[in-house]
N, C-alpha and C positions, 0 to 999 in steps of 0.2 A: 600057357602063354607066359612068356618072358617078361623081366620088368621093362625090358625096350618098347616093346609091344603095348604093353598096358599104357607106357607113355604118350605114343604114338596115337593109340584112341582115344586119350585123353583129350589130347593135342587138334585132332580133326573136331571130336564133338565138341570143343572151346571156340573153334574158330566158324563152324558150319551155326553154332549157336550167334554170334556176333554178327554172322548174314544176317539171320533170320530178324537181330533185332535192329539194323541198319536198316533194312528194308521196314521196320515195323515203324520205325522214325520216319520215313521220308514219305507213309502213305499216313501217314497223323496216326498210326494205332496204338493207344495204351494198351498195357497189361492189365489197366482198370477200364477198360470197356466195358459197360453192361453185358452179360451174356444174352444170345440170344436165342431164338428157337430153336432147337435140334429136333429137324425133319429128315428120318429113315428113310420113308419109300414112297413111290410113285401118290400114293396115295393122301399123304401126308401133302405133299408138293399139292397136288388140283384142289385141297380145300382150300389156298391161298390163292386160285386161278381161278377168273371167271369159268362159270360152265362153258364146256364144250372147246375153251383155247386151246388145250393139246391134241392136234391129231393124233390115230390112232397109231400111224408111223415116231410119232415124236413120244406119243407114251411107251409105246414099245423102246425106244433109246434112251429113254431118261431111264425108264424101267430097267433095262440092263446098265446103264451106268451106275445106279442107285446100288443095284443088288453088287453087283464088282465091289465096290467103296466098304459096303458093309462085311464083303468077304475078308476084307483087308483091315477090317478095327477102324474106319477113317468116316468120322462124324461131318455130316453137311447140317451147318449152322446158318437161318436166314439169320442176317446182323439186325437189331433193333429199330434203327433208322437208316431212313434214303439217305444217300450223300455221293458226292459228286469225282472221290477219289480213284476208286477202283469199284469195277463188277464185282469179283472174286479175289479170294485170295488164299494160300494155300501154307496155311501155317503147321510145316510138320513136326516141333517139338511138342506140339497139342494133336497131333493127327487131325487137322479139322480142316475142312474147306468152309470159309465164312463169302456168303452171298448177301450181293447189296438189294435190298428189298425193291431197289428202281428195278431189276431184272425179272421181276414179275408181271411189268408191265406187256412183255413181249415175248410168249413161247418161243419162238424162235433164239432173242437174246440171252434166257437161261439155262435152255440147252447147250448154245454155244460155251456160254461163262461155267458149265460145269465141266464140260469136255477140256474148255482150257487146262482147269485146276485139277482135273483130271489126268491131265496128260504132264503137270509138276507132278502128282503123285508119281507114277511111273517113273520118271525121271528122279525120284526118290527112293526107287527099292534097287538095290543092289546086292548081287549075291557077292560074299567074301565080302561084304565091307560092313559099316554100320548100318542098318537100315533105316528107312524115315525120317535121316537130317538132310541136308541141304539138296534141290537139285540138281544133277548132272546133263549135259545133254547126252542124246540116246544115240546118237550119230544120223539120224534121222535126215533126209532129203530135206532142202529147206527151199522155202516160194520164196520168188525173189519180191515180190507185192510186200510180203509180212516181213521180211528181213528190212525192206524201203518202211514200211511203216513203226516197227520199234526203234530202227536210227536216227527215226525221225521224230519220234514222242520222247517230251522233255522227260516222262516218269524214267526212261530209262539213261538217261545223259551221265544221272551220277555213277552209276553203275557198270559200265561195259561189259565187266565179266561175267554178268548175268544175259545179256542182250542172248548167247548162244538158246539157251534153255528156252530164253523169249520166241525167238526165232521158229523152233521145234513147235511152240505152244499155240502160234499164232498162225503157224502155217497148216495144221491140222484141229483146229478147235473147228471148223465147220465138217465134222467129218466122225461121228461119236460110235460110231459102230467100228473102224479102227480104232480109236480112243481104247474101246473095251478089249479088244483084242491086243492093245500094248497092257496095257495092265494085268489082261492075262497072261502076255507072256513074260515081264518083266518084274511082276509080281508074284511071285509062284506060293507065298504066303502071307501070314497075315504080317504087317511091320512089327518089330522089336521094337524097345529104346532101352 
Protein backbone atom coordinates (compact mmCIF):
# COMPACT_ATOMS: atom_id res chain seq x y z
CA UNK A 1 0.00 0.00 0.00
CA UNK A 2 1.28 3.34 -1.23
CA UNK A 3 1.74 6.37 1.06
CA UNK A 4 -1.50 7.86 -0.95
CA UNK A 5 -3.36 5.09 0.03
CA UNK A 6 -2.44 5.05 3.62
CA UNK A 7 -3.50 8.70 3.47
CA UNK A 8 -6.67 8.16 2.02
CA UNK A 9 -7.47 5.57 5.06
CA UNK A 10 -6.54 7.73 7.29
CA UNK A 11 -8.66 10.42 5.76
CA UNK A 12 -12.03 8.25 5.68
CA UNK A 13 -11.42 6.70 9.38
CA UNK A 14 -11.04 10.58 10.56
CA UNK A 15 -14.04 11.64 9.01
CA UNK A 16 -16.42 8.13 9.44
CA UNK A 17 -15.11 8.78 13.29
CA UNK A 18 -16.49 12.67 13.43
CA UNK A 19 -20.05 10.87 12.37
CA UNK A 20 -19.93 8.76 14.85
CA UNK A 21 -19.25 11.46 17.45
CA UNK A 22 -21.78 14.18 15.91
CA UNK A 23 -24.33 11.76 16.02
CA UNK A 24 -22.96 10.79 19.71
CA UNK A 25 -23.64 14.66 20.43
CA UNK A 26 -26.93 15.07 19.30
CA UNK A 27 -28.53 11.72 20.97
CA UNK A 28 -26.80 13.21 24.52
CA UNK A 29 -24.11 10.11 24.60
CA UNK A 30 -20.84 10.69 26.58
CA UNK A 31 -17.90 8.57 26.09
CA UNK A 32 -18.40 8.68 30.02
CA UNK A 33 -21.51 6.76 30.07
CA UNK A 34 -21.76 4.17 32.56
CA UNK A 35 -21.18 0.77 30.87
CA UNK A 36 -23.64 -1.39 30.65
CA UNK A 37 -24.76 -4.97 30.51
CA UNK A 38 -23.31 -7.12 27.79
CA UNK A 39 -26.00 -9.63 27.05
CA UNK A 40 -24.68 -12.46 24.31
CA UNK A 41 -27.63 -14.67 23.76
CA UNK A 42 -31.19 -15.41 23.66
CA UNK A 43 -30.82 -16.48 26.97
CA UNK A 44 -29.27 -13.76 28.47
CA UNK A 45 -32.00 -11.36 26.87
CA UNK A 46 -35.38 -13.60 28.70
CA UNK A 47 -33.88 -13.33 32.21
CA UNK A 48 -34.49 -9.46 31.63
CA UNK A 49 -38.17 -10.48 30.19
CA UNK A 50 -41.06 -11.46 31.83
CA UNK A 51 -41.70 -15.16 31.59
CA UNK A 52 -43.21 -16.60 28.66
CA UNK A 53 -42.96 -12.65 26.64
CA UNK A 54 -41.04 -14.06 23.72
CA UNK A 55 -42.76 -16.31 21.48
CA UNK A 56 -41.42 -19.23 20.27
CA UNK A 57 -41.18 -17.53 16.54
CA UNK A 58 -39.62 -14.15 18.12
CA UNK A 59 -37.06 -16.38 20.09
CA UNK A 60 -36.13 -18.21 17.25
CA UNK A 61 -35.24 -14.44 15.40
CA UNK A 62 -33.83 -12.79 18.27
CA UNK A 63 -31.86 -16.25 18.45
CA UNK A 64 -30.43 -16.01 15.05
CA UNK A 65 -29.94 -12.31 15.17
CA UNK A 66 -28.06 -12.75 18.63
CA UNK A 67 -25.85 -15.59 17.23
CA UNK A 68 -25.15 -13.46 13.47
CA UNK A 69 -23.88 -10.39 15.78
CA UNK A 70 -21.58 -12.66 17.86
CA UNK A 71 -20.21 -14.29 14.48
CA UNK A 72 -19.18 -10.77 13.62
CA UNK A 73 -17.17 -9.62 17.09
CA UNK A 74 -20.37 -7.06 17.65
CA UNK A 75 -21.47 -6.81 21.47
CA UNK A 76 -25.27 -6.03 22.46
CA UNK A 77 -25.05 -3.85 25.51
CA UNK A 78 -28.53 -3.23 27.59
CA UNK A 79 -27.69 0.69 28.48
CA UNK A 80 -28.04 1.30 32.32
CA UNK A 81 -31.07 3.53 32.29
CA UNK A 82 -34.49 4.23 30.49
CA UNK A 83 -34.32 7.35 28.61
CA UNK A 84 -36.34 8.84 26.06
CA UNK A 85 -33.68 9.56 23.23
CA UNK A 86 -33.29 6.72 21.09
CA UNK A 87 -34.28 2.63 21.41
CA UNK A 88 -30.77 1.55 19.92
CA UNK A 89 -28.01 2.56 18.73
CA UNK A 90 -25.17 1.35 16.81
CA UNK A 91 -21.80 2.46 17.80
CA UNK A 92 -19.32 0.92 15.37
CA UNK A 93 -15.89 2.28 16.44
CA UNK A 94 -16.81 -0.05 19.80
CA UNK A 95 -18.65 -2.69 17.70
CA UNK A 96 -21.62 -2.41 20.08
CA UNK A 97 -25.26 -2.09 19.53
CA UNK A 98 -26.34 -0.19 23.01
CA UNK A 99 -30.25 -0.88 23.90
CA UNK A 100 -32.45 1.30 25.89
CA UNK A 101 -33.80 -0.61 28.70
CA UNK A 102 -37.58 1.00 27.98
CA UNK A 103 -37.27 -1.81 25.00
CA UNK A 104 -37.75 -4.39 27.31
CA UNK A 105 -41.07 -3.51 28.05
CA UNK A 106 -42.29 -4.93 24.67
CA UNK A 107 -40.96 -8.24 22.88
CA UNK A 108 -42.13 -7.10 19.82
CA UNK A 109 -40.16 -3.44 20.29
CA UNK A 110 -36.69 -5.11 20.95
CA UNK A 111 -36.87 -7.20 18.32
CA UNK A 112 -37.59 -4.64 16.07
CA UNK A 113 -34.81 -2.03 17.84
CA UNK A 114 -32.16 -4.92 17.29
CA UNK A 115 -33.13 -5.70 13.66
CA UNK A 116 -32.83 -1.93 13.19
CA UNK A 117 -29.23 -1.79 14.61
CA UNK A 118 -28.75 -4.58 13.02
CA UNK A 119 -29.36 -3.78 9.79
CA UNK A 120 -26.60 -0.26 10.53
CA UNK A 121 -24.27 -3.24 11.20
CA UNK A 122 -24.65 -4.58 7.70
CA UNK A 123 -24.54 -1.44 6.32
CA UNK A 124 -21.22 -1.30 7.99
CA UNK A 125 -19.20 -4.28 6.47
CA UNK A 126 -17.89 -3.60 3.39
CA UNK A 127 -15.47 -5.60 1.29
CA UNK A 128 -12.51 -3.50 -0.12
CA UNK A 129 -12.98 -0.89 2.14
CA UNK A 130 -12.39 -0.30 5.96
CA UNK A 131 -14.72 -2.35 7.76
CA UNK A 132 -16.99 -1.43 10.89
CA UNK A 133 -16.81 2.63 10.48
CA UNK A 134 -19.59 4.51 9.30
CA UNK A 135 -22.84 3.31 7.69
CA UNK A 136 -23.37 3.12 4.05
CA UNK A 137 -26.64 2.42 2.54
CA UNK A 138 -27.09 -1.07 0.85
CA UNK A 139 -29.07 0.09 -2.15
CA UNK A 140 -31.77 -1.58 -0.57
CA UNK A 141 -35.66 -0.93 -1.76
CA UNK A 142 -37.04 1.81 0.46
CA UNK A 143 -41.11 2.07 2.02
CA UNK A 144 -42.18 5.07 1.29
CA UNK A 145 -44.25 5.07 5.14
CA UNK A 146 -40.36 4.99 6.76
CA UNK A 147 -38.76 7.27 4.21
CA UNK A 148 -42.17 9.86 5.30
CA UNK A 149 -41.49 9.06 8.89
CA UNK A 150 -37.45 9.92 9.18
CA UNK A 151 -38.00 13.27 7.04
CA UNK A 152 -40.23 13.87 9.30
CA UNK A 153 -38.53 13.05 12.83
CA UNK A 154 -36.60 16.06 14.21
CA UNK A 155 -33.53 13.37 15.40
CA UNK A 156 -32.92 13.19 11.81
CA UNK A 157 -33.23 17.13 10.55
CA UNK A 158 -29.61 17.87 11.33
CA UNK A 159 -28.33 15.21 9.39
CA UNK A 160 -29.60 14.52 6.00
CA UNK A 161 -26.77 12.49 4.80
CA UNK A 162 -27.58 9.92 7.08
CA UNK A 163 -31.64 10.03 6.48
CA UNK A 164 -30.47 7.15 3.27
CA UNK A 165 -29.07 4.47 5.68
CA UNK A 166 -32.18 5.68 7.99
CA UNK A 167 -34.37 5.00 5.30
CA UNK A 168 -32.98 1.11 4.61
CA UNK A 169 -33.17 0.73 8.60
CA UNK A 170 -36.51 1.65 9.08
CA UNK A 171 -38.08 0.27 6.25
CA UNK A 172 -36.93 -3.38 7.13
CA UNK A 173 -36.45 -3.33 11.06
CA UNK A 174 -39.99 -5.21 11.24
CA UNK A 175 -38.73 -8.08 9.14
CA UNK A 176 -35.44 -9.80 11.28
CA UNK A 177 -35.13 -13.03 9.47
CA UNK A 178 -34.01 -10.82 6.18
CA UNK A 179 -32.02 -8.69 8.69
CA UNK A 180 -30.01 -11.99 9.27
CA UNK A 181 -29.78 -12.85 5.85
CA UNK A 182 -28.28 -9.18 5.01
CA UNK A 183 -25.69 -9.63 7.33
CA UNK A 184 -24.94 -12.83 6.11
CA UNK A 185 -24.51 -11.80 2.90
CA UNK A 186 -22.76 -8.47 3.50
CA UNK A 187 -20.92 -9.66 6.33
CA UNK A 188 -18.97 -12.44 5.26
CA UNK A 189 -16.67 -11.94 8.25
CA UNK A 190 -15.95 -11.02 11.29
CA UNK A 191 -15.31 -6.76 11.41
CA UNK A 192 -11.66 -5.33 11.39
CA UNK A 193 -10.66 -1.94 12.83
Amino acid sequence: MGIASVIAVLIVQFHDQWKVHEWHQVLGISDFDPPGERLKTLDDWQMRLAPGQLTVEQQQLMGGLLNELQRLKVDVELEPEVHDRYGGIWSPNQRLIRVNPRMLQSPQSLLKTLSHESIHVAQSCRPNMIDGMNSRPLGLAIDARAKQWVDQSPLYQQSPSDRQVEYEAYSYDDQPQFVIQLLQKYCQRPMVF
